[in-house]
Backbone as XML, in Angstrom:
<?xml version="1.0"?>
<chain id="A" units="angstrom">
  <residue number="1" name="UNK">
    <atom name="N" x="1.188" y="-16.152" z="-22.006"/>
    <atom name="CA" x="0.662" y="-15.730" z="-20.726"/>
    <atom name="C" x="0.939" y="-16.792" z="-19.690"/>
  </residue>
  <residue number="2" name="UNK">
    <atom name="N" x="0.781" y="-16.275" z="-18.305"/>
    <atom name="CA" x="1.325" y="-17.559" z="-17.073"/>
    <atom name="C" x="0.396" y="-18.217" z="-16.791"/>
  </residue>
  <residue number="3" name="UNK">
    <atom name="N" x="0.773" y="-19.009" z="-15.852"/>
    <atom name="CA" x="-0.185" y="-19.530" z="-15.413"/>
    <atom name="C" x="-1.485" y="-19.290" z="-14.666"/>
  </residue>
  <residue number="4" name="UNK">
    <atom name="N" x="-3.020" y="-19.432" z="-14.459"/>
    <atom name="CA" x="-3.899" y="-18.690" z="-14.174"/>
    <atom name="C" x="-3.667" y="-18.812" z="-12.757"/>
  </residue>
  <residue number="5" name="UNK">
    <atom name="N" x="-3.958" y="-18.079" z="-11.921"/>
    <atom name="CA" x="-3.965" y="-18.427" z="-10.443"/>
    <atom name="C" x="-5.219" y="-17.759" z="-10.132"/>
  </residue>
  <residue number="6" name="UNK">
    <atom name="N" x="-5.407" y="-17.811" z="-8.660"/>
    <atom name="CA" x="-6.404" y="-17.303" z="-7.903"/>
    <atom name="C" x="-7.970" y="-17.667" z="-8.370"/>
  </residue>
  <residue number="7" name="UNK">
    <atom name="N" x="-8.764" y="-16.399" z="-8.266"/>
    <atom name="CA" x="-10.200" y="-16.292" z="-8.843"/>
    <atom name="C" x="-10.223" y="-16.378" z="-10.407"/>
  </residue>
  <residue number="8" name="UNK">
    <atom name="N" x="-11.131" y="-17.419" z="-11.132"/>
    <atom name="CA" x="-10.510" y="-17.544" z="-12.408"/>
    <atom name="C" x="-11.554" y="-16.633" z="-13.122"/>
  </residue>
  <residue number="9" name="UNK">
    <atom name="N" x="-12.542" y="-15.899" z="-11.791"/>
    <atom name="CA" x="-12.935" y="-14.369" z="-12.642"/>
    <atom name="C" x="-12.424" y="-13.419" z="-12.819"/>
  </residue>
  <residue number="10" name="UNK">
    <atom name="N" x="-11.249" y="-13.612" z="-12.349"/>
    <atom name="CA" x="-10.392" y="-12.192" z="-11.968"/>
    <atom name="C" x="-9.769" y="-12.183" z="-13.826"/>
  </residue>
  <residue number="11" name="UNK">
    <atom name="N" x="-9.461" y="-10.823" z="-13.707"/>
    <atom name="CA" x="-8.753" y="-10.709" z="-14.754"/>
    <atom name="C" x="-7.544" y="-9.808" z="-14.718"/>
  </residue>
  <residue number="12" name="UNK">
    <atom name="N" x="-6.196" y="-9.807" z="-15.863"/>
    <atom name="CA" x="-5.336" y="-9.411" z="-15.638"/>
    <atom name="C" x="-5.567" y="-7.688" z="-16.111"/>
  </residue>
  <residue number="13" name="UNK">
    <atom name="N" x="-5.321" y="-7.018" z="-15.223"/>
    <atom name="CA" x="-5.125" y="-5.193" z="-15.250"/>
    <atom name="C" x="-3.820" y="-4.984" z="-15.510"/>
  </residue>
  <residue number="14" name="UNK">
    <atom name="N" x="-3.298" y="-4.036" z="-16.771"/>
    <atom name="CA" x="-1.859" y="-3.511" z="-16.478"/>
    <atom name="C" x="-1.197" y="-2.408" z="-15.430"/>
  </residue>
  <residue number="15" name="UNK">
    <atom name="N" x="-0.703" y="-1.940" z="-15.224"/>
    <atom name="CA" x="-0.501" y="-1.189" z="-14.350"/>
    <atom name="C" x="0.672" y="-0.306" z="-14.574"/>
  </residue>
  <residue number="16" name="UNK">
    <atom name="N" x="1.034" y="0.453" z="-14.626"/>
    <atom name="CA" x="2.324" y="1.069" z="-15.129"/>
    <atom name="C" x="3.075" y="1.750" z="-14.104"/>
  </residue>
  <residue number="17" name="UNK">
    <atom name="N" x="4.224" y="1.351" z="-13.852"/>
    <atom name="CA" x="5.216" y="2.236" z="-12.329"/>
    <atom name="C" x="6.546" y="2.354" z="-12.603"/>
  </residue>
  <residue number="18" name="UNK">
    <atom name="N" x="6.565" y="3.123" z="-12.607"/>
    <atom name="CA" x="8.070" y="3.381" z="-12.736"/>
    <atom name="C" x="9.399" y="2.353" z="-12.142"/>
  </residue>
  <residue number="19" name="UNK">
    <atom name="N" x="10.298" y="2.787" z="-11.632"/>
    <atom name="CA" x="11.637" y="1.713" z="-11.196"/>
    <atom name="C" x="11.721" y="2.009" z="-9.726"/>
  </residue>
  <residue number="20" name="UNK">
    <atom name="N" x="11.144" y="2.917" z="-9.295"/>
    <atom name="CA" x="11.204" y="3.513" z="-7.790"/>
    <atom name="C" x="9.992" y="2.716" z="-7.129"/>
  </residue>
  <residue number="21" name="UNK">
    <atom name="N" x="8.828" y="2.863" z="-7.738"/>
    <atom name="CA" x="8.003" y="2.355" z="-7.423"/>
    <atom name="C" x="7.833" y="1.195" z="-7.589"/>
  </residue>
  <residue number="22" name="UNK">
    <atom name="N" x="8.491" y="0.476" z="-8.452"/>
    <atom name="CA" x="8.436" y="-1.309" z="-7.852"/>
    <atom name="C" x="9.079" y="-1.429" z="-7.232"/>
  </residue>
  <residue number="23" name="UNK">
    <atom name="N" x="10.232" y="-0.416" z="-6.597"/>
    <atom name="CA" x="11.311" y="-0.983" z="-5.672"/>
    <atom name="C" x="10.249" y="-0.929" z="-4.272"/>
  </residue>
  <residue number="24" name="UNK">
    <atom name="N" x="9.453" y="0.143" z="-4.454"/>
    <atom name="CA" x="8.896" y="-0.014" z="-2.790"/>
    <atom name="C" x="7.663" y="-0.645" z="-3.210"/>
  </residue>
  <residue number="25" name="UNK">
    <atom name="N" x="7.354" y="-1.222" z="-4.026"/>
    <atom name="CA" x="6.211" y="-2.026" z="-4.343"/>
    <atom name="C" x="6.672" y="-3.613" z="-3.876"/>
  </residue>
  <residue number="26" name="UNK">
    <atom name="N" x="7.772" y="-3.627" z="-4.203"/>
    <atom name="CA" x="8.400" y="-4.987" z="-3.739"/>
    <atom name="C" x="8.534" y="-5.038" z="-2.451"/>
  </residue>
  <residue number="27" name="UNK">
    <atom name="N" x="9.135" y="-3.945" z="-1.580"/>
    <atom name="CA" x="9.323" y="-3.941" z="-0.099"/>
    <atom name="C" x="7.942" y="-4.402" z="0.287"/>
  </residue>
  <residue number="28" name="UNK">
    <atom name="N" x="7.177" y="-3.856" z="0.206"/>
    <atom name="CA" x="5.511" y="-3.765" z="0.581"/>
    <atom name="C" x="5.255" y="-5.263" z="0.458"/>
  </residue>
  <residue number="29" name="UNK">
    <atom name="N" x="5.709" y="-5.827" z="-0.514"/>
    <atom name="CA" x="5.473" y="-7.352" z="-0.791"/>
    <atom name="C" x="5.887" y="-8.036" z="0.084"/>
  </residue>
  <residue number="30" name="UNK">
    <atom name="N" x="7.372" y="-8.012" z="0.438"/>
    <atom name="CA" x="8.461" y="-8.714" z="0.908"/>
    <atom name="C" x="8.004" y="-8.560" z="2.523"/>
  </residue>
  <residue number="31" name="UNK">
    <atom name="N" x="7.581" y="-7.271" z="3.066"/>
    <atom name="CA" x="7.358" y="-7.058" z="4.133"/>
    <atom name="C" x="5.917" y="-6.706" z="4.656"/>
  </residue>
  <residue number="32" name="UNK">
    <atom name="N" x="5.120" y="-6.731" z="3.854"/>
    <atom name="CA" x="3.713" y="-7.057" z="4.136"/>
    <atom name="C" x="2.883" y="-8.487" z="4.185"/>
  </residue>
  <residue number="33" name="UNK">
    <atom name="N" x="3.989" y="-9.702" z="3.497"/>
    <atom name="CA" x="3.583" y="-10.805" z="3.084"/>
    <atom name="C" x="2.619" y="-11.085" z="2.596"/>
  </residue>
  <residue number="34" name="UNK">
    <atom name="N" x="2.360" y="-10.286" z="1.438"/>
    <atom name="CA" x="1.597" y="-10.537" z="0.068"/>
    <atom name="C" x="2.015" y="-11.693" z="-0.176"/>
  </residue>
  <residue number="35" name="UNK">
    <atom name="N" x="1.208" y="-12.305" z="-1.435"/>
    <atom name="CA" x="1.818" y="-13.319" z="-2.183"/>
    <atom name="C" x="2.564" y="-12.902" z="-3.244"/>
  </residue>
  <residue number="36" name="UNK">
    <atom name="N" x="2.207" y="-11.702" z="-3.753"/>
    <atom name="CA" x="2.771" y="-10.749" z="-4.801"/>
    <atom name="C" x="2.683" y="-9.699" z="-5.204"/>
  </residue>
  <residue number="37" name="UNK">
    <atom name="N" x="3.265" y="-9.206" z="-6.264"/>
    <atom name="CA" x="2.509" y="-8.130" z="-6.638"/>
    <atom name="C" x="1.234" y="-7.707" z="-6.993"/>
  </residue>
  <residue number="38" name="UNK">
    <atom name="N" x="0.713" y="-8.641" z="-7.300"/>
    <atom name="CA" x="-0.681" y="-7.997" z="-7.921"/>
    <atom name="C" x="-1.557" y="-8.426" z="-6.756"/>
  </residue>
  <residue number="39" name="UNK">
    <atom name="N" x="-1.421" y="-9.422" z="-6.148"/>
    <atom name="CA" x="-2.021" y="-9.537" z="-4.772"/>
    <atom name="C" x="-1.901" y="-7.780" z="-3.910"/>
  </residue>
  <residue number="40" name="UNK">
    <atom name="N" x="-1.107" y="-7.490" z="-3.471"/>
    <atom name="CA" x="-0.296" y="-6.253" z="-3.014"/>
    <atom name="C" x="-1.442" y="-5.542" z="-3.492"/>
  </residue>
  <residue number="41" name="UNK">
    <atom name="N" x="-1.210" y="-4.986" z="-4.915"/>
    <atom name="CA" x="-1.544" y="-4.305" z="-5.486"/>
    <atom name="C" x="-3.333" y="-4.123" z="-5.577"/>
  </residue>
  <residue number="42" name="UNK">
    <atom name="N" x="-3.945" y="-5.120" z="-5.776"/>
    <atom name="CA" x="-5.251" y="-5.422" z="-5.186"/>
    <atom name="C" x="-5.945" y="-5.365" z="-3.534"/>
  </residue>
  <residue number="43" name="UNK">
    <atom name="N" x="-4.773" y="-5.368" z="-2.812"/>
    <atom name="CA" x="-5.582" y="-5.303" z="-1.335"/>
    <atom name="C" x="-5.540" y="-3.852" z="-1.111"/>
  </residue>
  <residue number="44" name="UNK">
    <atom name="N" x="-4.559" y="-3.198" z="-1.533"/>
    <atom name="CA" x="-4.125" y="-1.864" z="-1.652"/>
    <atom name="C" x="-5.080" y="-0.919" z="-1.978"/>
  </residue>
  <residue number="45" name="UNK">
    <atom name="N" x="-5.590" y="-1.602" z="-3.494"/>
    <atom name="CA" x="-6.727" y="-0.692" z="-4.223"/>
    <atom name="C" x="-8.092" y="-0.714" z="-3.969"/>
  </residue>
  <residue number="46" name="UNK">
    <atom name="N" x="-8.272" y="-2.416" z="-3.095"/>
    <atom name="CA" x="-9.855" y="-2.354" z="-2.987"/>
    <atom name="C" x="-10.454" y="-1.333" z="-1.856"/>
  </residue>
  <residue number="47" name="UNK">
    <atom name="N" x="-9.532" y="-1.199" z="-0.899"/>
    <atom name="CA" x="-10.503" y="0.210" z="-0.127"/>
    <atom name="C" x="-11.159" y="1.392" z="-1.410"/>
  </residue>
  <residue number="48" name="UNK">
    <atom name="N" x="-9.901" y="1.820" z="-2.354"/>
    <atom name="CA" x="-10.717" y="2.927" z="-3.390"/>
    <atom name="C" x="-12.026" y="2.537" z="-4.489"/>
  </residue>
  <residue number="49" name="UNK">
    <atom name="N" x="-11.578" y="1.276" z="-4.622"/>
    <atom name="CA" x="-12.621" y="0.964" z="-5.247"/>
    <atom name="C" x="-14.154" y="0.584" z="-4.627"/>
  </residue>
  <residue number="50" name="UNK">
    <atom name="N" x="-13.851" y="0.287" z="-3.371"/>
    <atom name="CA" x="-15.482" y="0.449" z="-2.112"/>
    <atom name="C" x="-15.657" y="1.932" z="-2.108"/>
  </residue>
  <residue number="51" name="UNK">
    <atom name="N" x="-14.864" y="2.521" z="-2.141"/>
    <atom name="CA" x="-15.478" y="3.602" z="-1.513"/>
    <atom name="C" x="-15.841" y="4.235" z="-2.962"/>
  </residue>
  <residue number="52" name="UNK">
    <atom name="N" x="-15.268" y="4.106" z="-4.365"/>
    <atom name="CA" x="-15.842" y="4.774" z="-5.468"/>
    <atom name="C" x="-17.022" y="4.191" z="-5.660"/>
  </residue>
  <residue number="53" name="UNK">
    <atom name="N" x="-17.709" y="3.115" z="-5.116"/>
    <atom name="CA" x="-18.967" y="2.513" z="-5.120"/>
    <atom name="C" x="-19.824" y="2.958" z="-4.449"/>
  </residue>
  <residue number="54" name="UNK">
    <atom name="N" x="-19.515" y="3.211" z="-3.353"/>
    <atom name="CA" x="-20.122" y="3.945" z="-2.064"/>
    <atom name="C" x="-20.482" y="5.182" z="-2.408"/>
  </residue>
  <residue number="55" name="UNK">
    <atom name="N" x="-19.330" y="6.115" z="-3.150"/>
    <atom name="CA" x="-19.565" y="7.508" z="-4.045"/>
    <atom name="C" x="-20.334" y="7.207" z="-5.192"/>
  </residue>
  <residue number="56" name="UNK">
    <atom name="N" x="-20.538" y="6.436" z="-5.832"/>
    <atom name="CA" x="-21.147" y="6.668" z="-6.961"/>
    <atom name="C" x="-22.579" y="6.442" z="-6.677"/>
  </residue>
  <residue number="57" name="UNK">
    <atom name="N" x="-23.049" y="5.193" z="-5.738"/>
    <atom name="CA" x="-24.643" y="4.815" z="-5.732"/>
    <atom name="C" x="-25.018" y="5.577" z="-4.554"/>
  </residue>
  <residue number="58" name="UNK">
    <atom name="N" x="-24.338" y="6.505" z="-3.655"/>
    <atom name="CA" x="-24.888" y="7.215" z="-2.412"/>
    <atom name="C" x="-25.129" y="8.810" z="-3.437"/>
  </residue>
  <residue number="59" name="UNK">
    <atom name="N" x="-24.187" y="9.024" z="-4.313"/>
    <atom name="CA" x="-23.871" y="10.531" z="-4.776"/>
    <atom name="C" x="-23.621" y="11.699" z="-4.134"/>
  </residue>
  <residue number="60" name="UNK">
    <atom name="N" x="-22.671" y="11.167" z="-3.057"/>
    <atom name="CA" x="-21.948" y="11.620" z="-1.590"/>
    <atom name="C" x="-20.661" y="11.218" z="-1.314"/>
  </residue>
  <residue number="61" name="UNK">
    <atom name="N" x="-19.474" y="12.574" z="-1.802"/>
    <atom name="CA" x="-18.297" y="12.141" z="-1.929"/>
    <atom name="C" x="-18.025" y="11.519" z="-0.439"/>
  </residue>
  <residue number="62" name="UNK">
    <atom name="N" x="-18.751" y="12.416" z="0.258"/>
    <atom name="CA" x="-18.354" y="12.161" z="1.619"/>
    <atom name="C" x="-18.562" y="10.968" z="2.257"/>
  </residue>
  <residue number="63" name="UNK">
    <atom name="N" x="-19.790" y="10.140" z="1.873"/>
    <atom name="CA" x="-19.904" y="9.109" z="2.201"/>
    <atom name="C" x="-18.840" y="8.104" z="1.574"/>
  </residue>
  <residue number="64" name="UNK">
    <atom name="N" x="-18.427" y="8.381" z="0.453"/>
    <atom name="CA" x="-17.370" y="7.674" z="-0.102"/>
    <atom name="C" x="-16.244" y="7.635" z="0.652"/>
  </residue>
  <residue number="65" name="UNK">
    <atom name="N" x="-16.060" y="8.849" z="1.026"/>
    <atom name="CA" x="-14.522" y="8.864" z="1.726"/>
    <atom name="C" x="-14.401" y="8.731" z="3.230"/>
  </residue>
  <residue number="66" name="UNK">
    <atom name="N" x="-15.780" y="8.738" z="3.896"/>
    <atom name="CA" x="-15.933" y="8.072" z="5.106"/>
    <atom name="C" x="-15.800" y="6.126" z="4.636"/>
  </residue>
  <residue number="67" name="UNK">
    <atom name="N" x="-16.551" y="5.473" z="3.849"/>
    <atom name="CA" x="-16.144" y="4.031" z="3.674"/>
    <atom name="C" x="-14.607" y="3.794" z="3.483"/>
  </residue>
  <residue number="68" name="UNK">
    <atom name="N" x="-13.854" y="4.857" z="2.724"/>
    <atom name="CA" x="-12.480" y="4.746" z="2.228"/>
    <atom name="C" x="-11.546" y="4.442" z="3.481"/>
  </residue>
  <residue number="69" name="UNK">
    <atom name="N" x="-11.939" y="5.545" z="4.628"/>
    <atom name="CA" x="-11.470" y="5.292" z="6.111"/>
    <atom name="C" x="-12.059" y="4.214" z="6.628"/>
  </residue>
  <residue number="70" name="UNK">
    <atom name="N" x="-12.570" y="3.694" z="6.684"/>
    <atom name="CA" x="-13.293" y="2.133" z="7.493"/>
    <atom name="C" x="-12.272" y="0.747" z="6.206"/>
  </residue>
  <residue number="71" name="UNK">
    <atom name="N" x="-12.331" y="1.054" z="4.957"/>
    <atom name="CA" x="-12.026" y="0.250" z="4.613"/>
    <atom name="C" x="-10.119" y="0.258" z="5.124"/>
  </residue>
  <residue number="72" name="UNK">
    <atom name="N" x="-9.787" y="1.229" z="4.943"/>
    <atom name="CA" x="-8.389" y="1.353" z="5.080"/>
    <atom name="C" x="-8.033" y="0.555" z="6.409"/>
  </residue>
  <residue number="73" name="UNK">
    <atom name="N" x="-8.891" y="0.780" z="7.833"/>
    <atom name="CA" x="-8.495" y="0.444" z="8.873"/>
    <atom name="C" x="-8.721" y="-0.747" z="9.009"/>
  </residue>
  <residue number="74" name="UNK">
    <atom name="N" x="-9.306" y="-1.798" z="7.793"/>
    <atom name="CA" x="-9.345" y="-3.038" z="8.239"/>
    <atom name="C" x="-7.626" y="-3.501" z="7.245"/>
  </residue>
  <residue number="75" name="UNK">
    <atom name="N" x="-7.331" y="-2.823" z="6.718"/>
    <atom name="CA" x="-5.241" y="-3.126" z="6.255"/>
    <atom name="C" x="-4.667" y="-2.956" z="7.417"/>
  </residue>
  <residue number="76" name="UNK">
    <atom name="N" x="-4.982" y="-2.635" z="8.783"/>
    <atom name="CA" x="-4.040" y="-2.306" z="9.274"/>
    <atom name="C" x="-3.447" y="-3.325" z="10.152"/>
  </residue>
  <residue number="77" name="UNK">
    <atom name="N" x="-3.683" y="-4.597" z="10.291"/>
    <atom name="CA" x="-3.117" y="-5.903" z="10.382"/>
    <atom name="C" x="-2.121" y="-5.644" z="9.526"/>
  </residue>
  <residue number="78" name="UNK">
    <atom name="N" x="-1.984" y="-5.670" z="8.180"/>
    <atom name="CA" x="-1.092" y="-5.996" z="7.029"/>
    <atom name="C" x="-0.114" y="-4.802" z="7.840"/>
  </residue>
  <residue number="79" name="UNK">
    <atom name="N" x="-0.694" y="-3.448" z="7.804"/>
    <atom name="CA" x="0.395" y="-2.440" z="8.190"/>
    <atom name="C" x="1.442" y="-2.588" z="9.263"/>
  </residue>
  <residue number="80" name="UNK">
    <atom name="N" x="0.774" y="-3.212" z="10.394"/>
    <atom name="CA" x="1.630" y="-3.719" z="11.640"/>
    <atom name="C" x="2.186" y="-5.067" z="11.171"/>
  </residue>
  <residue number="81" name="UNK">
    <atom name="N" x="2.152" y="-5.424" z="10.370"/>
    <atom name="CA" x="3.074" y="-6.519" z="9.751"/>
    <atom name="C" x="4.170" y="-5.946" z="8.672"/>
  </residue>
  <residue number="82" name="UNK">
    <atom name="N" x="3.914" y="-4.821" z="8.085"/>
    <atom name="CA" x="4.972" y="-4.353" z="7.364"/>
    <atom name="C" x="6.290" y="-3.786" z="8.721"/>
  </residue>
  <residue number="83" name="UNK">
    <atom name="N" x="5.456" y="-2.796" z="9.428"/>
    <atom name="CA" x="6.032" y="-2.059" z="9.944"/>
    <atom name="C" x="7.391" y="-3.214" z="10.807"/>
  </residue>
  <residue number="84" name="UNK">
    <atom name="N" x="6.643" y="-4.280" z="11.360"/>
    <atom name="CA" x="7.352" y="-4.921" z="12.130"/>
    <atom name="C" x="8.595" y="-5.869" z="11.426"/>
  </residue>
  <residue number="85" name="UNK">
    <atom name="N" x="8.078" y="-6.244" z="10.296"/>
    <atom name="CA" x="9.215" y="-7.041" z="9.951"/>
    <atom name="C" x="10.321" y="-5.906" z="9.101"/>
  </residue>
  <residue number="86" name="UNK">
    <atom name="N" x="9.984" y="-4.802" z="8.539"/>
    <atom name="CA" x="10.889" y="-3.535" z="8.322"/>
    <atom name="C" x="11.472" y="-2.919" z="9.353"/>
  </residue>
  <residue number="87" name="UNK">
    <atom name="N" x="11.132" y="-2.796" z="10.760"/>
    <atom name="CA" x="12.223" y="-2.661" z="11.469"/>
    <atom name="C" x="13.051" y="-3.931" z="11.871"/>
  </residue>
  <residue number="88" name="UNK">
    <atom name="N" x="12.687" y="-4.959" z="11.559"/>
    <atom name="CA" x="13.575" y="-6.021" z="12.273"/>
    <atom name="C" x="14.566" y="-6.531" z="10.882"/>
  </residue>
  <residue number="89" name="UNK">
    <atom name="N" x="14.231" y="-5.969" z="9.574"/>
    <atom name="CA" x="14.901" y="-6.431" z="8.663"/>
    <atom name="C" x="16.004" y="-4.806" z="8.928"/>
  </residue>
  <residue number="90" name="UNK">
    <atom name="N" x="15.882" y="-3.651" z="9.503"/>
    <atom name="CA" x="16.145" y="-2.988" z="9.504"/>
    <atom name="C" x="17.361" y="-2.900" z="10.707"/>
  </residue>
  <residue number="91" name="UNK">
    <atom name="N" x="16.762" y="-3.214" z="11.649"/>
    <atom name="CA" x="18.037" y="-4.271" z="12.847"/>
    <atom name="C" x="18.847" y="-4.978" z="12.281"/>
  </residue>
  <residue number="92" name="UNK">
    <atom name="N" x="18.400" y="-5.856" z="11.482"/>
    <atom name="CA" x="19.571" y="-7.043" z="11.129"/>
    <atom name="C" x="20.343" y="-6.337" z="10.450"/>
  </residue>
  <residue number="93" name="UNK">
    <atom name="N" x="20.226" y="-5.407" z="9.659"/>
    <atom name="CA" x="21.056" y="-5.015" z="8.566"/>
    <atom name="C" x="21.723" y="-3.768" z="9.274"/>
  </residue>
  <residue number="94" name="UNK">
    <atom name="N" x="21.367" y="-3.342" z="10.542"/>
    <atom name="CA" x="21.976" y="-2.113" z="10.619"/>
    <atom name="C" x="21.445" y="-0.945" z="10.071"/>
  </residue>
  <residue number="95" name="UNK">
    <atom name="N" x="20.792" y="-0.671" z="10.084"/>
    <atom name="CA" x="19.963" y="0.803" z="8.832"/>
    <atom name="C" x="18.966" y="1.214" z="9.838"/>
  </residue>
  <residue number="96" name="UNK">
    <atom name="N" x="18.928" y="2.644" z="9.753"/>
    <atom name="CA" x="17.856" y="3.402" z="10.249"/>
    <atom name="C" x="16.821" y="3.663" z="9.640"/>
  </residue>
  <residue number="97" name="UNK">
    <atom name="N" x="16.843" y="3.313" z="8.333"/>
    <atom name="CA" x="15.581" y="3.329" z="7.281"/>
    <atom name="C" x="15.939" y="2.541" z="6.273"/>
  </residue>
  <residue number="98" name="UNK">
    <atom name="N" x="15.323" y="1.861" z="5.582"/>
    <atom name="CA" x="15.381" y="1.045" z="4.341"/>
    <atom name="C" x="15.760" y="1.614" z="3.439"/>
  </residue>
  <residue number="99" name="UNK">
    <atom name="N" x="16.971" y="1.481" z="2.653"/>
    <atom name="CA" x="17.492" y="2.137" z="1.329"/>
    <atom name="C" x="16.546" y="1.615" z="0.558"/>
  </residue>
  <residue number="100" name="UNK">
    <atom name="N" x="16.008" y="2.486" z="-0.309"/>
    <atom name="CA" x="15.113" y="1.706" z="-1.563"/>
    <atom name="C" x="16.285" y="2.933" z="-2.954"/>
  </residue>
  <residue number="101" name="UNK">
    <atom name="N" x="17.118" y="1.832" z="-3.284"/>
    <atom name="CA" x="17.577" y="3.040" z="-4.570"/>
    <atom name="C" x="16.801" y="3.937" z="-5.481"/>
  </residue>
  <residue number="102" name="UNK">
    <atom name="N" x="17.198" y="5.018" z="-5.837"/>
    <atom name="CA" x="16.598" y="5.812" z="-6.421"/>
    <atom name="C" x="15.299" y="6.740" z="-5.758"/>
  </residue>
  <residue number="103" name="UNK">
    <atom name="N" x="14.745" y="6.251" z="-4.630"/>
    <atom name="CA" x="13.985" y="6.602" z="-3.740"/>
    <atom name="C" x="13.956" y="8.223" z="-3.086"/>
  </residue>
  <residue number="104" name="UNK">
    <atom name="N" x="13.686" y="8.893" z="-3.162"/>
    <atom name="CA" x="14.473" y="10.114" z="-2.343"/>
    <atom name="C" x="13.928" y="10.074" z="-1.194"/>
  </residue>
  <residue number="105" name="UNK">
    <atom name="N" x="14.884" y="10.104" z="0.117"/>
    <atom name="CA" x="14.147" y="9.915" z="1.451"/>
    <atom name="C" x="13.242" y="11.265" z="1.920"/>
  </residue>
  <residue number="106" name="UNK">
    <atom name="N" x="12.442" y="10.792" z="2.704"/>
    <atom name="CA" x="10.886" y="11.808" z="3.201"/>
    <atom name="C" x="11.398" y="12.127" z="4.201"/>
  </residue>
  <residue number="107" name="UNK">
    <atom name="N" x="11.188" y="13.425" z="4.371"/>
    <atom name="CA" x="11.714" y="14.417" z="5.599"/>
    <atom name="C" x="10.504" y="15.499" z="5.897"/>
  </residue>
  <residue number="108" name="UNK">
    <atom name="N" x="9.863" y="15.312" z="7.128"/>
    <atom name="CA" x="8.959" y="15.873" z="7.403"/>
    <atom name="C" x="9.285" y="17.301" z="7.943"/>
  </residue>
  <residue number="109" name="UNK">
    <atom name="N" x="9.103" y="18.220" z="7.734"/>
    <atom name="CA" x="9.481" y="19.675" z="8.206"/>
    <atom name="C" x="8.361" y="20.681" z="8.648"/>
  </residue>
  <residue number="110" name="UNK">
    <atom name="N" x="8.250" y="20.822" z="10.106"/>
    <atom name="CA" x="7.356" y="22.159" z="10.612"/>
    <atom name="C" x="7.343" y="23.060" z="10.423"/>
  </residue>
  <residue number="111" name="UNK">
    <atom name="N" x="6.698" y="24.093" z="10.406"/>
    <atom name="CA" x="7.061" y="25.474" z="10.630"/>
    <atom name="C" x="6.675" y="25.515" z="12.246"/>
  </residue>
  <residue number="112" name="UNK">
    <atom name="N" x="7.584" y="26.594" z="12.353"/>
    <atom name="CA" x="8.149" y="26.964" z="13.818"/>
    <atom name="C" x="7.433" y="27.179" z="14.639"/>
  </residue>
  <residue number="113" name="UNK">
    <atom name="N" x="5.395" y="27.445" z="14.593"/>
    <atom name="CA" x="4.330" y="27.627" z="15.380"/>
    <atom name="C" x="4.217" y="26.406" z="15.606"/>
  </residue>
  <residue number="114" name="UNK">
    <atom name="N" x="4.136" y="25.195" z="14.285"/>
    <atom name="CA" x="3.556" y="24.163" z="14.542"/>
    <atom name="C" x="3.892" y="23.645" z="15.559"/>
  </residue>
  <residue number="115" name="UNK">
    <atom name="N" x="2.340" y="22.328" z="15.991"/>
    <atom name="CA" x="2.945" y="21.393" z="17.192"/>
    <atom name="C" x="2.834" y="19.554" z="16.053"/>
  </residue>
  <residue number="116" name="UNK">
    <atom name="N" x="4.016" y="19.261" z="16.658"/>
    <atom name="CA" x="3.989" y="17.887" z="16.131"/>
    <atom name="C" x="3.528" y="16.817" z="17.197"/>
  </residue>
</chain>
């Protein structure tokens, strides 16, 4: 095993992801300025895990998923830090979107009433 870092209450969780998903697990890293993955992976998850707390001792999904939104909007520093250094890594390189291999790109599609 490595070396211990961080909280030496913390303990190690496995996690299982496929090859697509560490590729944009890594972007998220690289361009969110995590320290790592499991850092990443922990700031990511603790909004669900407040708010499954919030759901479990209120016994109000709703209250759960109202904390889930409050917790989310305090990432959104990290988010305007992804966003910004992904378009500017996205400038340098020339690209209109980040190739992540194997990835299939997201294409949002209306129907013809909708308003976007």
């Amino acid at each position: 095993m490595g070396k211990a870092t961080g909280n030496i209450s913390q303990k190690a969780v496995a996690v299982k992801l496929n090859k697509q998903q560490i590729e944009v697990l890594d972007r998220l890293v690289e361009n969110g300025e995590f320290e790592g993955r499991s850092h990443a992976i922990r700031e990511l998850l603790l909004p669900a895990l407040q708010a499954g707390i919030v759901a479990m001792n209120t016994g109000s999904g709703l209250k759960g998923i109202f904390r889930y939104g409050r917790e989310i909007k305090k990432l959104n520093d990290r988010y305007d830090k992804m966003a910004k250094n992904g378009k500017e890594f996205r400038e340098a390189s020339r690209q209109q979107q980040i190739d992540l291999e194997g990835v299939p790109k997201i294409t949002v599609k209306l129907d013809e009433g909708a308003v976007a």
